[in-house]
C-alpha positions, -999 to +999 in steps of 0.1 A: +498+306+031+524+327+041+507+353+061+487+321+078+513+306+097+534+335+108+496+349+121+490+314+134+524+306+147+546+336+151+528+360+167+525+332+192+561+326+198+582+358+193+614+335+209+635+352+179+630+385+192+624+383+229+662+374+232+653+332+236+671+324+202+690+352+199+715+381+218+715+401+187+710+401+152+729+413+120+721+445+103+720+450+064+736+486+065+745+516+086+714+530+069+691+501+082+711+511+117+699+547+119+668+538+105+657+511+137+680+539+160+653+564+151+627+544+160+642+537+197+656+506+191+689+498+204+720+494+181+754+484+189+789+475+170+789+440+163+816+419+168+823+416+132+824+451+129+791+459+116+758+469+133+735+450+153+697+450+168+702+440+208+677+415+221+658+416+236+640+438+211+622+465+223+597+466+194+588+437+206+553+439+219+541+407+240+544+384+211+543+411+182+561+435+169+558+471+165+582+482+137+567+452+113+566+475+084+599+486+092+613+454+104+656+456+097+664+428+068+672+395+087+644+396+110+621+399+074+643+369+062+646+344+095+625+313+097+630+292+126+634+255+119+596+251+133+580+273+106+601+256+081+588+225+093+555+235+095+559+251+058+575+219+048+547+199+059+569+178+088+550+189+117+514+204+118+505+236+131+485+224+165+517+203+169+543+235+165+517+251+188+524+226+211+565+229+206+560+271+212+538+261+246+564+238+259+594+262+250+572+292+269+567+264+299+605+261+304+611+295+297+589+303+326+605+276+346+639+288+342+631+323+348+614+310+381+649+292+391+668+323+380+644+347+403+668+340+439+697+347+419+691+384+414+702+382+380+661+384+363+674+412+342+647+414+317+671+436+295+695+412+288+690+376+263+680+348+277+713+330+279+728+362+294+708+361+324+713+321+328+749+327+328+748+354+355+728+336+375+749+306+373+780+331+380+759+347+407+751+316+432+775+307+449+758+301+481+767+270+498+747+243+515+721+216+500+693+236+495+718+261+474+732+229+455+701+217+444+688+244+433+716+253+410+716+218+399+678+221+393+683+255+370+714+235+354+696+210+345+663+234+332+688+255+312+702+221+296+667+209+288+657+244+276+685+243+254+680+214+237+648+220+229+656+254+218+681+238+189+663+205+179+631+228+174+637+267+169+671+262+151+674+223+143+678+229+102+692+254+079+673+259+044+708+245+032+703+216+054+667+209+041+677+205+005+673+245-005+697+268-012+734+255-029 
């Protein structure tokens, strides 16, 4: 069942590693660090001092991902709140199918808004290149206005549905876990 739904369903999505859900993710080790670094992937110092796989991930293939074999350790571990749900049986899978299409629709939209901006950095996570382009229009008149009220509001909207579905619920949350 396992290998069912991330077929059916991840390799559909890919938001957890095209930079949607996240701007990085935690690294096990140094080890796993110079492991992904020799495979071209791009590694900085984290925050919290350790290591950490920049997103968008360039493994990351359309919807797949290259280094699956070799994938670091939380990117093995991570299910979003959809596949839990799915796993869980709270939502079917043509309905999550459904929840991935409409995430991709406003992702498209919002990169559409973004586009005038100049900040379309494909490089950079999703929420990156929102805030740059927010921080980048400042151009005055209505036209100028509305739009930025328009990609407000799609990066609102996009948000949302980005936590109620992708990260709504923690294992802990669910029941799991202690």
């Amino acid at each position: 069942m396992t290998l069912a739904l991330t077929d059916t369903l991840c390799t559909r999505c890919g938001l957890c590693c095209d930079g949607t859900l996240f701007a990085d993710v935690e690294l096990a080790s140094r080890a796993e660090a110079t492991r992904l670094e020799a495979m071209g992937l791009e590694i900085e110092d984290g925050d919290g001092g350790g290591d950490v796989l920049v997103q968008p991930c360039r493994a990351l293939h359309g919807t797949r991902c290259s280094v699956y074999a070799h994938r670091p350790k939380c990117c093995r571990s991570f299910e979003c709140a959809l596949l839990q749900d799915v796993r869980g049986g709270r939502v079917s899978v043509e309905r999550a199918g459904e929840h991935i299409a409409s995430a991709k629709r406003q992702i498209a939209r919002v990169d559409e808004l973004i586009g005038p901006s100049g900040a379309d950095d494909a490089r950079l996570p999703f929420k990156e290149r929102c805030a740059e382009a927010l921080a980048s229009d400042v151009a005055s008149g209505a036209a100028a206005k509305s739009r930025r009220a328009e990609l407000e509001h799609a990066i609102a909207s996009l948000d949302r549905l980005i936590r109620r579905t992708f990260l709504g619920r923690s294992k802990h949350e669910q029941g799991g876990g202690g």
